[in-house]
Steps between C-alpha positions, in 0.01 A plus 500: 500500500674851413427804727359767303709786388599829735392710249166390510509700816697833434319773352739662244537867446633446169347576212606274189632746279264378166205572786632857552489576158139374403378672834652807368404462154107453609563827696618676204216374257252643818622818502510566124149325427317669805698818404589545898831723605821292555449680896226212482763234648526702815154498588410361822225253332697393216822439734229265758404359150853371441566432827196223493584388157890452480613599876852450399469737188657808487403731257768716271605805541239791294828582315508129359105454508512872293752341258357129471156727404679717256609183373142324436373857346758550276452186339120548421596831389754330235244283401236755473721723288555178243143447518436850391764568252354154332138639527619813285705303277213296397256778469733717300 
């Protein structure tokens, strides 16, 4: 009979780093689909939210949350632009 493993016990405050990254990434797609301020992660509801959800989580810095955002616009924007300048091709 083998005893069960320690870990089975331990609550770990680390977050596995591909677990960071989608939590952050579903923050980002929040903020830019519900249009809310980047101030938004320092709310006292949204930080309880996080806490209850991933309670070893923590949540970027609004300079890297500012620039993973900038990030997700700029590439609809790119897109946009080729969808545009395709539109006026074809109706030229």
């Amino acid at each position: 009979m083998s005893m069960p493993s320690i870990k089975r016990y331990v609550k770990s405050d680390y977050v596995q780093p591909n677990k960071q990254e989608e939590v952050t990434s579903a923050i980002v797609k929040y903020l830019i689909k519900s249009m809310r301020p980047i101030a938004e992660i320092e709310n006292e509801g949204f930080i309880d939210l996080l806490s209850t959800i991933a309670p070893t989580y923590h949540p970027p810095s609004r300079k890297l949350l500012r620039s993973k955002i900038m990030n997700s616009c700029g590439s609809v924007v790119k897109c946009m632009q080729t969808e545009i300048g395709a539109a006026m091709f074809r109706s030229s």
